[in-house]
C-alpha positions as CSV (number, residue, x, y, z in Angstrom):
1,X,0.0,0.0,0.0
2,X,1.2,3.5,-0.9
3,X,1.7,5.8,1.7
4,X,-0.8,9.1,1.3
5,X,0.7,12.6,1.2
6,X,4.0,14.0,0.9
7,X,7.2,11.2,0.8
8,X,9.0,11.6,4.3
9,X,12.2,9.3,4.9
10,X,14.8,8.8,7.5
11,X,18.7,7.6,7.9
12,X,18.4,6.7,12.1
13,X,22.5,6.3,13.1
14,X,23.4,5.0,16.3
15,X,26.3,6.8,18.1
16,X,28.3,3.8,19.3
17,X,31.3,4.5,17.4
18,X,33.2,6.4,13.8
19,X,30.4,7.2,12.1
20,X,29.9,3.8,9.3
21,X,30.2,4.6,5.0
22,X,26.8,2.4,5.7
23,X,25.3,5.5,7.4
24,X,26.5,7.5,4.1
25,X,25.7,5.1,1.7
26,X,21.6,4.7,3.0
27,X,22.0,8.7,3.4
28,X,22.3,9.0,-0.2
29,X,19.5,7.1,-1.4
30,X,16.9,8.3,1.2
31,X,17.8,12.0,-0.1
32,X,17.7,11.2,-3.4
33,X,14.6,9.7,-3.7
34,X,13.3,12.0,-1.2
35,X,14.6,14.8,-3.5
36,X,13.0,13.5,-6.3
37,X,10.0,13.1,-4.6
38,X,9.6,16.5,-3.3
39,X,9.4,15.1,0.3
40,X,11.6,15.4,3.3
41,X,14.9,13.6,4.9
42,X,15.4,13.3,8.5
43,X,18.1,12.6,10.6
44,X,17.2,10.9,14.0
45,X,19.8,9.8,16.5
46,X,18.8,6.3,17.8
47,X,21.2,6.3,21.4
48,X,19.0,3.8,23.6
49,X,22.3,1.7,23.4
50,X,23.5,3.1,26.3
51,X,26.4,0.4,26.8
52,X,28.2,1.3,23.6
53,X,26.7,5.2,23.1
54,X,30.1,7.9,22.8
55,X,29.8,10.8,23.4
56,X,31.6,12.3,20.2
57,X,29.8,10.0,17.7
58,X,26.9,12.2,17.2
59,X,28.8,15.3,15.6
60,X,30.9,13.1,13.7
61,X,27.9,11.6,11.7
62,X,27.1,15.4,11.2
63,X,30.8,16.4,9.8
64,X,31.2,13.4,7.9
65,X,27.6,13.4,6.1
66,X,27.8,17.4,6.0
67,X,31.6,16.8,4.4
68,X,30.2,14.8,1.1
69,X,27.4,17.2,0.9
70,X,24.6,15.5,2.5
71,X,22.2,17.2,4.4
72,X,18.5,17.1,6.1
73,X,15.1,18.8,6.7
74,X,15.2,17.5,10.3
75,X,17.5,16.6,13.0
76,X,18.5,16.7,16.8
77,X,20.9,19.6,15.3
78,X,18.2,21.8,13.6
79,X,14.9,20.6,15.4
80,X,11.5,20.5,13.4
81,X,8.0,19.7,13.9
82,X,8.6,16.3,15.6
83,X,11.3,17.0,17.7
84,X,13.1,15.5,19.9
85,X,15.2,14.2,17.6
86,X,17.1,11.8,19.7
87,X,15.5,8.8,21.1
88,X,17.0,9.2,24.7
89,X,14.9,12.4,25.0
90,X,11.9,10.8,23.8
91,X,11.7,7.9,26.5
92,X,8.2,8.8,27.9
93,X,6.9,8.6,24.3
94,X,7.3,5.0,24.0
95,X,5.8,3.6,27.5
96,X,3.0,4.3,26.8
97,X,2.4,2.3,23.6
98,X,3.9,0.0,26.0
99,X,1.9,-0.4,28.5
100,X,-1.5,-0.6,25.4
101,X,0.4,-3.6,24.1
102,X,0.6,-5.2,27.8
103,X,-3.0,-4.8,28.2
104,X,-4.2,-6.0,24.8
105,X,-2.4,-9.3,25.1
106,X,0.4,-8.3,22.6
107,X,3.2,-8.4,25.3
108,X,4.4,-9.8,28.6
109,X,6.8,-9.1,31.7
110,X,9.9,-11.7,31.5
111,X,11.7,-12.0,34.5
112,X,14.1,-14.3,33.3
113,X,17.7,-13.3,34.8
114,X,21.0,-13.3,31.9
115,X,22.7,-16.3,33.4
116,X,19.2,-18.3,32.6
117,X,18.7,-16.9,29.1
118,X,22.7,-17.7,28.6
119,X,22.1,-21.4,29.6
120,X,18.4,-21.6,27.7
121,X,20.6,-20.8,24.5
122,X,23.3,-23.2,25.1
123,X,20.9,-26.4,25.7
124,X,18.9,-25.3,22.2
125,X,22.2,-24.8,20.5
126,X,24.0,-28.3,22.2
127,X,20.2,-30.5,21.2
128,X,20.3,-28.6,17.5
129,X,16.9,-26.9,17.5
130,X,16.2,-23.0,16.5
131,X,17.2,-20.6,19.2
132,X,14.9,-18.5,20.9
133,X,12.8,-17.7,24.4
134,X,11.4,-20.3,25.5
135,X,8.2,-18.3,27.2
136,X,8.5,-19.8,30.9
137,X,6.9,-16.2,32.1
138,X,4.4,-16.1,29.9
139,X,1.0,-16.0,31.6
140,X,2.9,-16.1,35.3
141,X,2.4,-13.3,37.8
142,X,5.8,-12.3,39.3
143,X,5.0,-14.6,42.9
144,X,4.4,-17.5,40.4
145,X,7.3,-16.5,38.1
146,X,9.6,-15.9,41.7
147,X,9.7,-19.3,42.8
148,X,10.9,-20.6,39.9
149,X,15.2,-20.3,38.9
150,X,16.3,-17.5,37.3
151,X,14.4,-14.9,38.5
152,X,15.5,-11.6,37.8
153,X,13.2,-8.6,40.2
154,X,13.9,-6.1,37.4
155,X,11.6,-7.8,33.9
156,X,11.7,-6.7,30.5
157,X,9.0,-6.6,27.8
158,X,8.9,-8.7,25.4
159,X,6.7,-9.4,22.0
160,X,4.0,-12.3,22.6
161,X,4.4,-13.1,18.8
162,X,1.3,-15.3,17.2
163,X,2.5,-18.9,15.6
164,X,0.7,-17.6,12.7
165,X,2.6,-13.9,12.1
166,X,2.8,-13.6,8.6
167,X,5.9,-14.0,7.2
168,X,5.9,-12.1,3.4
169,X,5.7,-8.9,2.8
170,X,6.5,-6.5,-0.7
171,X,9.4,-4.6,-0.5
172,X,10.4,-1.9,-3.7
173,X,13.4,-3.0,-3.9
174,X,13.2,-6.8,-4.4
175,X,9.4,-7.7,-4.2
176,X,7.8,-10.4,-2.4
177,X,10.0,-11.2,0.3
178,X,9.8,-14.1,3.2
179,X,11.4,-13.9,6.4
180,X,11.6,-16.2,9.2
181,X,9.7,-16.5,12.0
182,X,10.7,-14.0,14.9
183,X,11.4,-14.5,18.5
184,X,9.8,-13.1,21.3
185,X,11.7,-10.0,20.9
186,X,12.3,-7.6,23.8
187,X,10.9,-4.2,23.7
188,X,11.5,-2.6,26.8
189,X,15.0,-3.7,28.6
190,X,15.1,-3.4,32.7
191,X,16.5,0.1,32.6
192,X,13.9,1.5,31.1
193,X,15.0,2.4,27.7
194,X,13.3,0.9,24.3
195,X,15.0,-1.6,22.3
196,X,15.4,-0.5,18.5
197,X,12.8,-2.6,17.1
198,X,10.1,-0.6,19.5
199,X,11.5,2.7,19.1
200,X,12.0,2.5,15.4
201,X,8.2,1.7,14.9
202,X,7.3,4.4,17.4
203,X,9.2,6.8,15.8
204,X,8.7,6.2,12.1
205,X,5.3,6.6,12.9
206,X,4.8,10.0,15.4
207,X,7.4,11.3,13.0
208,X,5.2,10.5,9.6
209,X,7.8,8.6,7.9
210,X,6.2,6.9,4.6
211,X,9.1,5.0,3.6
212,X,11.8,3.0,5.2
213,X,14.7,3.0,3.4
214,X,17.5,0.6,5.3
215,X,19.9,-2.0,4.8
216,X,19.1,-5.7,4.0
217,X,20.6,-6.9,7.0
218,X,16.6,-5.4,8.9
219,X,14.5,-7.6,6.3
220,X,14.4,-10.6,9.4
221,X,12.7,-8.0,11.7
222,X,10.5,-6.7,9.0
223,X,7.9,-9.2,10.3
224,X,7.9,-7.6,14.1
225,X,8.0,-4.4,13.2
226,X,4.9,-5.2,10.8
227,X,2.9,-6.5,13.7
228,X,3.5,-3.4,15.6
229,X,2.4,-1.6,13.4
230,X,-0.7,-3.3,13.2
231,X,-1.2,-4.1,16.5
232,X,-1.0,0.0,18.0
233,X,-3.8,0.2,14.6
234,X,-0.9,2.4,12.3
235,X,-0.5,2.4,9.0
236,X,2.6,0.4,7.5
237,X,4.8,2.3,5.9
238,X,6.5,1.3,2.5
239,X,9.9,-0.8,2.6
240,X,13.0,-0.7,0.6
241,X,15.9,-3.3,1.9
242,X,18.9,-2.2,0.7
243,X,21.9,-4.6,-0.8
244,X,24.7,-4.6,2.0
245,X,28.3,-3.1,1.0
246,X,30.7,-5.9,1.0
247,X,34.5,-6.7,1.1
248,X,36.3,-8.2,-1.6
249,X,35.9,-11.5,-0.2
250,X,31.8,-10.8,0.2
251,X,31.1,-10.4,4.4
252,X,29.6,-7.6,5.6
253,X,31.5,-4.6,5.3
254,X,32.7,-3.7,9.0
255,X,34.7,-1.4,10.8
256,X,36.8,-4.9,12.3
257,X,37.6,-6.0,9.4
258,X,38.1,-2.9,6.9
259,X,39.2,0.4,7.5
260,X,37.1,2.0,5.0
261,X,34.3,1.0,6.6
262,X,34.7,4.2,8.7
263,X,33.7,7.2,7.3
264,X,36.5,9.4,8.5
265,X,39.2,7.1,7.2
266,X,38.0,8.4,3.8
267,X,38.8,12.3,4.9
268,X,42.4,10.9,6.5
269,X,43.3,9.3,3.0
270,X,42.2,12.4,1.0
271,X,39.5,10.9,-1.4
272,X,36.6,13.8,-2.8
273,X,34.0,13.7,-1.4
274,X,32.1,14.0,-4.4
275,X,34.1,10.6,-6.0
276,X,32.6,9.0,-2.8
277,X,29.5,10.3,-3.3
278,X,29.0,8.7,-6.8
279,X,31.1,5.5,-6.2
280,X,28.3,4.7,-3.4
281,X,25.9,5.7,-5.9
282,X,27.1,3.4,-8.5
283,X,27.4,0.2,-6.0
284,X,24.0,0.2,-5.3
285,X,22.4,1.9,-8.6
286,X,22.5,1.9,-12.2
287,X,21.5,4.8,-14.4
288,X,19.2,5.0,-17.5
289,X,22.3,5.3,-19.4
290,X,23.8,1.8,-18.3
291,X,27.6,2.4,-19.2
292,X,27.7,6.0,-17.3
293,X,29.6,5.9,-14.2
294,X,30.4,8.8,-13.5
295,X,27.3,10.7,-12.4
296,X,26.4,13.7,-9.6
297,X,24.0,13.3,-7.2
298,X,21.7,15.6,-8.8
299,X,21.8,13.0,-12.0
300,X,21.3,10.3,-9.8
301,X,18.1,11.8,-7.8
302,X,16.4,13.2,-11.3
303,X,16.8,9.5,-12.8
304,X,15.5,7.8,-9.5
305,X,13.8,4.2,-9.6
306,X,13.5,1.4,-7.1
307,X,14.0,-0.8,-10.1
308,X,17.0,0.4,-10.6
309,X,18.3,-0.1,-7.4
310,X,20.6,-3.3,-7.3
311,X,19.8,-6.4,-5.1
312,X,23.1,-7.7,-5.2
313,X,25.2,-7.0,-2.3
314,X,28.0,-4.9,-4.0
315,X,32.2,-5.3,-3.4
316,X,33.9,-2.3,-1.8
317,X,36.4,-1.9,-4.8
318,X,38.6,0.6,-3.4
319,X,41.0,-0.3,-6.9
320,X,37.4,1.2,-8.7
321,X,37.1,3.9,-5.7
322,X,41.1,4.8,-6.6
323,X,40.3,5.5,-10.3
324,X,37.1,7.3,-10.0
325,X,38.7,9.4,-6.9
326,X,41.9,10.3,-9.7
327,X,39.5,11.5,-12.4
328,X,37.6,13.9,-10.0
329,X,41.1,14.8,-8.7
330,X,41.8,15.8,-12.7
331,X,38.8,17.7,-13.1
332,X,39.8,20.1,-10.1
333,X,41.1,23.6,-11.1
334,X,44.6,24.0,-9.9
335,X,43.8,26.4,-7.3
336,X,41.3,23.7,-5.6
337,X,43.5,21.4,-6.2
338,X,45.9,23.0,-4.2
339,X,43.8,24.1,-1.3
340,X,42.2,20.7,-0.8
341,X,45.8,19.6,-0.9
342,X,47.5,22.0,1.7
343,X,45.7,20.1,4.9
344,X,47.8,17.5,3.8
345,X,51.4,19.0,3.3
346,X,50.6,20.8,7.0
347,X,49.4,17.4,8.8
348,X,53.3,16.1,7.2
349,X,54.9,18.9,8.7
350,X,55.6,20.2,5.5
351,X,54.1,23.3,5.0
352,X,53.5,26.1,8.2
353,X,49.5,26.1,9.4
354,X,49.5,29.0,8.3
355,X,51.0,28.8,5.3
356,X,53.2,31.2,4.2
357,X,53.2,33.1,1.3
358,X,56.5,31.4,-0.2
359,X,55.2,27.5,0.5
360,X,52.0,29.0,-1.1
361,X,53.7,30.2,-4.0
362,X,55.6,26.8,-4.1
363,X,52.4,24.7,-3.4
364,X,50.8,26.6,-6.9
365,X,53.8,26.0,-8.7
366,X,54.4,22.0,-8.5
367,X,50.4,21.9,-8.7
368,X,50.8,21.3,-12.1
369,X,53.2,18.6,-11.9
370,X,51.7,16.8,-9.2
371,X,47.8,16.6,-10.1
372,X,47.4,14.1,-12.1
373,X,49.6,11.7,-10.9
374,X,48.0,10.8,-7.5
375,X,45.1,9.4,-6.8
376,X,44.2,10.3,-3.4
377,X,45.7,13.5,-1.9
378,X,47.7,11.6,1.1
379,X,50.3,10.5,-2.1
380,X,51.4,14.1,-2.3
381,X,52.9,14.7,0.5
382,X,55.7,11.7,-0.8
383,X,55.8,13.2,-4.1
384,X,56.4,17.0,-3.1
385,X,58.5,16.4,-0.2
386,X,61.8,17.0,-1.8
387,X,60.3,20.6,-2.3
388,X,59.3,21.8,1.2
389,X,61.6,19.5,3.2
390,X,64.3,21.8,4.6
391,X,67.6,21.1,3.4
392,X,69.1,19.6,7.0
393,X,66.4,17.3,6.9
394,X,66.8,16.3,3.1
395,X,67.8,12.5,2.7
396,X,67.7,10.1,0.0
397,X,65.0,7.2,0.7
398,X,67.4,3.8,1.9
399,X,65.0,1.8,-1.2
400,X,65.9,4.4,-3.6
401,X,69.4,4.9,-2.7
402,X,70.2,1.0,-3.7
403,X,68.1,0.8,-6.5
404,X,69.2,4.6,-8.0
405,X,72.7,4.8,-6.8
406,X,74.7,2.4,-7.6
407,X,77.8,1.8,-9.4
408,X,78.8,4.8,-11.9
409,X,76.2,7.1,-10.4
410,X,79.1,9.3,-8.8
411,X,80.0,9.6,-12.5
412,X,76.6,11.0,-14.0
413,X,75.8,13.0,-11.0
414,X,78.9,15.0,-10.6
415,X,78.6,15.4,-15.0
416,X,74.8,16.6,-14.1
417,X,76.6,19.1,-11.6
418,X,78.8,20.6,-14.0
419,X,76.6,20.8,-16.5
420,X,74.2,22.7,-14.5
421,X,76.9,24.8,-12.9
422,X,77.0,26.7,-16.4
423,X,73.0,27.3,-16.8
424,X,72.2,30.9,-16.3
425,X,68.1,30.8,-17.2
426,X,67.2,28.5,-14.9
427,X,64.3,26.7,-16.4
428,X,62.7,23.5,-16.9
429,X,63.7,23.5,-20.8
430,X,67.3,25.0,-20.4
431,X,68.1,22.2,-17.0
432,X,66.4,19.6,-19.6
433,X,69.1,20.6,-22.5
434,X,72.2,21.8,-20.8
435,X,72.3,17.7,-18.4
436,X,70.8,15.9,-21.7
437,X,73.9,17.0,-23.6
438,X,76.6,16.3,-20.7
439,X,75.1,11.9,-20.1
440,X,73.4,11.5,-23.2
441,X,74.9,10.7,-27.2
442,X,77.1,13.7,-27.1
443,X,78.4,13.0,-23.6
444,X,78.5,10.1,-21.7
445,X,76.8,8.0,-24.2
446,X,73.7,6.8,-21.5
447,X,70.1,5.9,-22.3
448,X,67.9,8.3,-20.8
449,X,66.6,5.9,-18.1
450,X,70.5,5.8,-16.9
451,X,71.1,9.5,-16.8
452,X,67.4,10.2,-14.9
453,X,67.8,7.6,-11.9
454,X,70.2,8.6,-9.8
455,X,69.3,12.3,-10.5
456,X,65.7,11.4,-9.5
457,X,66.9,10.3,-6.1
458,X,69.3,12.5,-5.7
459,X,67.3,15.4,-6.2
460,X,63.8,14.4,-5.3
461,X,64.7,11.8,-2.7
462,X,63.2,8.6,-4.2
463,X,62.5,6.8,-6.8
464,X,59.4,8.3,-8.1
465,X,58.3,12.1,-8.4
466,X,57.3,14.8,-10.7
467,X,59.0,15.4,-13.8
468,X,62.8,15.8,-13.2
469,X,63.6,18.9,-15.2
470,X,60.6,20.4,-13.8
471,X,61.8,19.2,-10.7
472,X,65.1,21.1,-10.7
473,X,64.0,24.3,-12.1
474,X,61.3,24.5,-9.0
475,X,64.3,23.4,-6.6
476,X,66.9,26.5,-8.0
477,X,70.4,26.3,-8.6
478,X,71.7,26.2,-5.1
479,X,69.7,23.2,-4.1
480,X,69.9,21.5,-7.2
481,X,73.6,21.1,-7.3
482,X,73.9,20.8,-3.6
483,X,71.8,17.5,-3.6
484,X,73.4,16.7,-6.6
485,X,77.3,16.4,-5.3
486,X,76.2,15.5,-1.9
487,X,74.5,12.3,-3.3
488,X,78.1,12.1,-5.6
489,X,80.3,12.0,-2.5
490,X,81.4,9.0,-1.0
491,X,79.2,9.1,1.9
492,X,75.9,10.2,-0.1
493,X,74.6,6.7,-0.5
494,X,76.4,5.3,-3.9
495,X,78.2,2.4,-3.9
């Protein structure tokens, strides 16, 4: 059934931790469709995990989701209509939807202590059958319930689920779907505080959501969150069970077992946020135009289609991440190129915070050399380090020292060095001429790949970095052929 009036959707995070791409990835679809729809997104803060709530979590999911460009009608951090926004602020909204269920025969006090529950598990799981509560307080009052083992004073709430709960119900994404049979769930734990599978019914309804958009991982508790519905007389909202992001060896995508599978860790390595943006997009959705992958989010909204969203779970291809991440580094102008890059030199050491006007000047100048041959923006600290690194603390990289400076390197350095000694318009072009003609036919008779090693790591350090004339001419004279002799002498690393 389709929800009446205007589409309303939801992304619900739980601060337990670094904010989860998973969080960013459901994010993007609620907006877009939600965009497309003309509706509204909420953000709502689901903390009634008290045990693994941090403090700091909250803001993160802000920064991070506010970082690639995601944002919402409604939230703990901008209020709204149905505010409070946080579930720990809303605890007297759910007891009382409680306590109806209690009366109407749709849930029960347990009293059952941990240590029973514990043991209950291990004899189902030791005599092979389906796990779950076995309903010894069902129908007990506490007295009765007291005189039996594992008697906890403090009960929760659970569920009295009916052996005939329907089990199917249509999703958009995937259609007819079958679940299995649920437990008893708990819905209100001893302290006092809702479990999810309460609060999220509660709260998608008081809060008007028509559609829940959420992973796949939720379509097993589809079935008890149905009967709530039905059973406090609301209206069902629509589903849409999203395809899980997995690792290359298809589990769940997890903070564990992959590092990407924080949020932040994406800021640290220095990918766009807008290459994120549409790689999430393209894992889970495919546009009109089946070959385009490289798509903004306004593209993707405009074009939006639950059919087109795929049921697969996709792989977290940070190789495809890499190259879509380099060709919106490309696209950058050179001046946002270099400002998204300058967080990075500073958090090396590299560059003052703040910057002054001659590593600015610097910064613009190997821009050009620099931009398209990194992929994320933490390679360029590496590749412009023999630039900003002062020249006490210059030293050629161990690695690049064996492979580059070996025998009869002493030879073509100290030839570059003369060479150069001579150049009086310092340029890229002139440094290029005056060394080619000193190591190459006319001099020492090298290929080019002999005469550019050892000057590579002599100059820049190690064995890969921008163009080597280039190089030189943004290093000047007095650095050029001081790196140059000192990697030539005896005690400058070649053998």
């Amino acid at each position: 059934m389709t929800s009446p009036g205007p589409v309303r959707v939801r992304v619900a995070p739980s601060p337990t931790g670094d904010p989860h791409v998973g969080t960013a990835y459901m994010s993007l679809f609620n907006l877009a469709f939600a965009r497309q729809q003309g509706g509204q997104f909420l953000l709502r803060v689901e903390d009634t995990d008290r045990a693994r709530f941090r403090a700091d979590s909250e803001q993160q999911v802000y920064d991070t989701l506010h970082w690639l460009g995601l944002d919402w009608d409604e939230g703990p951090d901008k209020g709204g209509p149905y505010a409070p926004y946080r579930q720990s602020e809303r605890l007297d909204t759910y007891r009382p939807h409680v306590d109806r269920l209690l009366a109407d025969g749709h849930a029960y006090l347990c009293w059952c202590s941990g240590e029973r529950l514990t043991q209950m598990r291990e004899d189902q799981q030791k005599r092979k059958v389906p796990t779950g509560y076995d309903r010894l307080c069902v129908g007990k009052t506490e007295a009765e319930r007291a005189a039996l083992p594992g008697f906890s004073p403090t009960p929760v709430v659970r569920m009295l689920v009916p052996d005939d709960v329907p089990l199917s119900f249509v999703d958009l994404v995937r259609g007819e779907v079958h679940a299995p049979r649920p437990d008893d769930q708990v819905i209100l734990k001893s302290d006092g505080f809702p479990t999810y599978h309460l609060a999220v019914v509660v709260d998608d309804h008081l809060m008007g959501i028509t559609h829940v958009v959420r992973g796949e991982e939720w379509i097993s508790s589809t079935p008890k969150h149905l009967l709530l519905f039905d059973w406090l007389g609301w209206e069902r909202p629509e589903f849409a069970h999203m395809p899980l992001l997995r690792n290359v060896d298809k589990s769940k995508i997890s903070k564990r077992k992959n590092p990407a599978a924080r949020l932040t860790w994406f800021q640290e390595q220095g990918y766009l946020p807008e290459a994120l943006l549409n790689f999430l997009g393209l894992l889970g959705y495919s546009l009109p135009e089946a070959d385009k992958e490289i798509f903004t989010f306004e593209e993707m909204s405009a074009s939006f289609d639950w059919k087109r969203v795929n049921t697969v779970g996709p792989v977290f291809d940070l190789d495809k991440l890499g190259w879509l991440n380099g060709h919106y580094v490309r696209e950058l102008s050179e001046a946002d190129f270099a400002e998204r890059a300058l967080p990075f030199l500073q958090r090396a050491g590299l560059v003052a915070d703040p910057a002054s006007a001659d590593q600015l000047a610097a910064l613009a100048a190997v821009v050009p050399l620099v931009q398209t041959r990194v992929a994320v923006l933490s390679e360029l600290p590496d590749l412009v380090r023999f630039l900003f690194v002062a020249e006490d603390d210059f030293a050629v990289d161990p690695a690049a020292a064996v492979k580059a400076l070996g025998e009869g390197s002493a030879a073509v350095l100290t030839a570059a060095a003369d060479a150069l000694e001579g150049v009086q318009d310092w340029s890229a072009e002139k440094v290029q001429a005056a060394v080619d003609g000193a190591l190459l036919e006319d001099g020492l008779g090298l290929k080019r790949g002999k005469a550019y090693t050892p000057r590579r790591a002599a100059v820049g350090g190690a064995s890969s970095a921008p163009p080597l004339p280039e190089s030189i001419a943004l290093l000047g004279r007095e650095r050029s052929l001081q790196r140059l002799r000192a990697a030539a002498s005896p005690d400058g690393g070649v053998r």
